[in-house]
C-alpha positions in Angstrom: -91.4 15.4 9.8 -90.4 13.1 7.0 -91.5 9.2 6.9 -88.4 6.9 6.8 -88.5 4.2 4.8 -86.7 0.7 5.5 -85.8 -1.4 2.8 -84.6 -5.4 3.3 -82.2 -6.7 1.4 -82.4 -10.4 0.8 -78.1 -11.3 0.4 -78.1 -15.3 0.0 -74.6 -16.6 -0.1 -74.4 -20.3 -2.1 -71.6 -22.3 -1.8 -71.2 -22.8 -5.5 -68.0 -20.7 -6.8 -68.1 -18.7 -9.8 -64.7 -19.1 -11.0 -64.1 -15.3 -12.3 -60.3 -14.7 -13.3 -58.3 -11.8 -14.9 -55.0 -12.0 -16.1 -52.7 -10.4 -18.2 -51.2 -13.1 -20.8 -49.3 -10.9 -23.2 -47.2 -6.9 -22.4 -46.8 -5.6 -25.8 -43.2 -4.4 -27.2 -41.3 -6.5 -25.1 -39.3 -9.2 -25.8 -40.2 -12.7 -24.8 -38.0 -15.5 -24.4 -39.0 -16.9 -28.0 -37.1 -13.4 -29.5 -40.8 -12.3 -30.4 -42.5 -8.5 -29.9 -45.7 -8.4 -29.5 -47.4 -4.9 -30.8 -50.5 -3.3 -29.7 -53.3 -4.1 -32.3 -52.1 -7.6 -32.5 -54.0 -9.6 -30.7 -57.5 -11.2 -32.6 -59.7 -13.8 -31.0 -59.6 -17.1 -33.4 -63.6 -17.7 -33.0 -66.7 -15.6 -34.6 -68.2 -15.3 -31.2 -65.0 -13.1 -30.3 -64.9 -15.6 -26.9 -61.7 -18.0 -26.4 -61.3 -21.4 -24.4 -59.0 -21.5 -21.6 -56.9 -24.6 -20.9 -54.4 -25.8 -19.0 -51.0 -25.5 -20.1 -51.2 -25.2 -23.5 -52.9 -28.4 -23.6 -55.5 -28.1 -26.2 -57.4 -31.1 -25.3 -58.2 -30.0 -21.4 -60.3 -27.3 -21.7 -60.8 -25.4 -18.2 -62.6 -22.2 -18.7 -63.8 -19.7 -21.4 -63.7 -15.6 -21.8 -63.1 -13.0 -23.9 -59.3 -10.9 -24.6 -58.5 -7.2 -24.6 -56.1 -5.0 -25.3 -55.4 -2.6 -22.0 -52.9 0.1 -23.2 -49.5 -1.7 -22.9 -50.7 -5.4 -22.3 -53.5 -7.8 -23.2 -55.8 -9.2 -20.4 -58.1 -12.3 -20.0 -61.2 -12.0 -18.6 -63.3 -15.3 -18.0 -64.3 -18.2 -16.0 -63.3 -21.2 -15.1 -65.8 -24.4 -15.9 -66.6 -24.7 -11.8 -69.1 -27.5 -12.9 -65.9 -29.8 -14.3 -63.0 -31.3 -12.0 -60.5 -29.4 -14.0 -61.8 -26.2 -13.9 -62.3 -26.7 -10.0 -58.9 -27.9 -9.9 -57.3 -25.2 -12.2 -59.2 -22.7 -10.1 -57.8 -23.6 -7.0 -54.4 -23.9 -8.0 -54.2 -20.5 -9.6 -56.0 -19.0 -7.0 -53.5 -21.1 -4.4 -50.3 -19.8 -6.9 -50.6 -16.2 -6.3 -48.2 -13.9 -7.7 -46.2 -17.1 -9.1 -48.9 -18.2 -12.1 -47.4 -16.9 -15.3 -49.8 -17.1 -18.5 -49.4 -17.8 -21.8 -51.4 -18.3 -25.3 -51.5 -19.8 -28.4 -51.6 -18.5 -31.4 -51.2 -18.3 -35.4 -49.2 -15.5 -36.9 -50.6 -14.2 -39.8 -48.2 -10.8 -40.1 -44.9 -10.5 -38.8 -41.4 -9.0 -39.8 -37.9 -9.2 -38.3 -35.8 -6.8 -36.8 -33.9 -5.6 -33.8 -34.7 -5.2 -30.5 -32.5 -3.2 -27.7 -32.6 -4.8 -24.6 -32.1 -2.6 -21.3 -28.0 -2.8 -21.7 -28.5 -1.4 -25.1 -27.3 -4.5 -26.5 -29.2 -5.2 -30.0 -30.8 -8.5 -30.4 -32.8 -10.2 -33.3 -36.6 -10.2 -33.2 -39.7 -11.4 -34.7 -42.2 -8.7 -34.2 -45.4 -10.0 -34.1 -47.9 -7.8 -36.5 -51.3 -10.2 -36.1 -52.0 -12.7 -34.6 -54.9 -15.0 -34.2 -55.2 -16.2 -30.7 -56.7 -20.0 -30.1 -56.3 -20.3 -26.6 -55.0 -18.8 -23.0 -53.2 -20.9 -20.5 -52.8 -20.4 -17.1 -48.9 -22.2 -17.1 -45.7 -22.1 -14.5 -43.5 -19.9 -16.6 -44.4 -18.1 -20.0 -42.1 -16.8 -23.0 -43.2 -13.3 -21.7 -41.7 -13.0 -17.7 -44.2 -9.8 -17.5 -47.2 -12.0 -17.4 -49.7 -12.7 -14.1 -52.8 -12.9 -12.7 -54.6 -9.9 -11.8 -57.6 -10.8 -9.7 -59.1 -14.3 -9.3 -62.6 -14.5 -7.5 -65.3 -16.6 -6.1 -68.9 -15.8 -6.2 -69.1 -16.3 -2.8 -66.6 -13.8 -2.6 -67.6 -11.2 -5.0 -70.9 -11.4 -2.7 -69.0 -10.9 0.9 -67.5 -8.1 -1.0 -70.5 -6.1 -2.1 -72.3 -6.9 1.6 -69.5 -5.1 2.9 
């Protein structure tokens, strides 16, 4: 007969959010309300530590979170935090969070390669374009409409619960 062997697991749940988010802030080869065309390989954080700031809105001096960017086949993503230990990161939180499948995203950025061209829209109609070669990005911004319509968030989290999550 084998001896079974119990283990405890000590699950604490603190009250203290985490602020994760993920979003997608730029689909690549489509054409934004600006007439620009992002292309995959783009997309270059503007910092040596390869981390950008998140604020809100575009507005450079309200800083609400921090993460890193990625390129996910066809789109790039944000994945970060919000500052949960500031009022406007709390408050940013909650209203993205609260927003749902209406939060659009956006970022800003420096071009340092582009070129013009055309672009067929889904009528076949041929419209002028920047396409967007490189860019260096300074900043993601949770906003109410972007240039790019094909922005959202994908998943916006708690610690407490990630944690209710993994208990069950």
């Amino acid at each position: 007969m084998s001896e079974r062997e119990i283990k405890n697991i000590d699950l604490e749940f603190k009250q203290e959010a985490e602020g994760k988010v993920s979003a997608v802030f730029s689909v690549f080869n489509n054409l934004d309300s600006d007439g620009d065309v992002v292309l995959p390989g783009a997309i270059k954080s503007g910092f040596k530590s390869g981390s950008v700031p998140m604020v809100w809105a575009h507005k450079w001096d309200m800083p609400i979170g921090k993460g890193s960017i990625k390129e996910d086949g066809d789109k790039a993503t944000f994945e970060g935090n919000f500052f949960m230990d500031t009022e406007s990161g709390k408050e940013a939180y909650n209203i993205v969070k609260n927003m749902g499948d209406l939060q659009q995203w956006s970022f800003g950025y420096r071009v340092t390669d582009s070129e013009r061209g055309s672009f067929k829209d889904a009528d076949d109609n041929e419209l002028d374009a920047r396409y967007l070669k490189e860019l260096t990005v300074f900043e993601v911004s949770p906003v109410l409409v972007g240039a790019n319509q094909e922005t959202y968030t994908m998943a916006i989290k708690s610690n407490e619960e990630l944690m209710k999550e993994i208990a069950n």
